[in-house]
C-alpha positions as CSV (number, residue, x, y, z in Angstrom):
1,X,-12.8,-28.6,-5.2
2,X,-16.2,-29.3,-4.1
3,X,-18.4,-26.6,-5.3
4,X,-20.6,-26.9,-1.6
5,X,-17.7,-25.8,0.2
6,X,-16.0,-23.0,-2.2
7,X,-18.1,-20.3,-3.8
8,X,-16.1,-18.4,-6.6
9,X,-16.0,-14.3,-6.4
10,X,-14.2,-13.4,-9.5
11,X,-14.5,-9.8,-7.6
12,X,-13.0,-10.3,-4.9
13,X,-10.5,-9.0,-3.3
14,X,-9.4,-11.3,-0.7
15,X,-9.6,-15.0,-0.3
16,X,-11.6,-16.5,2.5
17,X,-12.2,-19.6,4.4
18,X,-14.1,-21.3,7.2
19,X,-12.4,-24.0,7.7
20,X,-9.2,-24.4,9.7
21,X,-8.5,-28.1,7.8
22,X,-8.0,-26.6,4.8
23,X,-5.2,-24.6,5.4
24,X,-1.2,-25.9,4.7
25,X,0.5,-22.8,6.6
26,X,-1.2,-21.1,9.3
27,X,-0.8,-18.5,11.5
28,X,-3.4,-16.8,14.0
29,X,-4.1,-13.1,13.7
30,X,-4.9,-11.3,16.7
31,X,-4.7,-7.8,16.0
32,X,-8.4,-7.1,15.8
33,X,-8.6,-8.3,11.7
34,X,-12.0,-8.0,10.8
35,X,-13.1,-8.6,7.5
36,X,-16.5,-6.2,6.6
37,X,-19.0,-8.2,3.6
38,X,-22.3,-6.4,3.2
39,X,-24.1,-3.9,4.7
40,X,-22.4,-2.9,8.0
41,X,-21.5,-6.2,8.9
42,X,-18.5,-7.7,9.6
43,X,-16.7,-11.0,10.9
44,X,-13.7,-11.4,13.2
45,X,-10.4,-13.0,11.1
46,X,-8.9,-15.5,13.3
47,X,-5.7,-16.5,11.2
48,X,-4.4,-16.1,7.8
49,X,-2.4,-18.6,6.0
50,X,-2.1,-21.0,2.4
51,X,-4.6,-23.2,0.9
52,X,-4.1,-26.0,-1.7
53,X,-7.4,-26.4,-3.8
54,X,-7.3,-29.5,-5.7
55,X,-9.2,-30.2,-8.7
56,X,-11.1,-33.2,-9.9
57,X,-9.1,-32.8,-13.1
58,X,-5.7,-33.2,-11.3
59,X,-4.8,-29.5,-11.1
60,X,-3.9,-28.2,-7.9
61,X,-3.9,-24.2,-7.2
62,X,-2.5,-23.0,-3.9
63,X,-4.0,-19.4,-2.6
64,X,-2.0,-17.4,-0.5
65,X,-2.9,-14.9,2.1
66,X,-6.0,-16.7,2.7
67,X,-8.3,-15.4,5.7
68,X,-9.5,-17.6,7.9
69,X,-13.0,-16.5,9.3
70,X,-15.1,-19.0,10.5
């Protein structure tokens, strides 16, 4: 996982992520999905879908119900 690319929330609530290349399973959203982060503002979610995050120590972790918002 290259730390430039993934930023780790242990709060979260939902996974997110901007890139479309990452995903394994995909499927668009268009029901309006918007996904509100700080202060009012907000982002449109384009799709939702798996992502395999592998490790430079051989372990791979797939997240599901990822967002994808570019």
């Amino acid at each position: 996982v290259d730390a430039i690319v993934w930023w780790i929330d242990y709060g979260a609530t939902t996974h997110v992520c901007k890139d479309r290349c990452w995903f394994k399973t995909y499927e668009p959203v268009e029901d309006g999905s918007v996904l509100y982060i700080v202060d009012d503002h907000f982002a449109p979610v384009h799709g939702k879908g798996s992502v395999a995050l592998e490790f430079s120590f051989g372990k791979t972790i797939t997240l599901f119900n990822v967002l994808y918002v570019p």
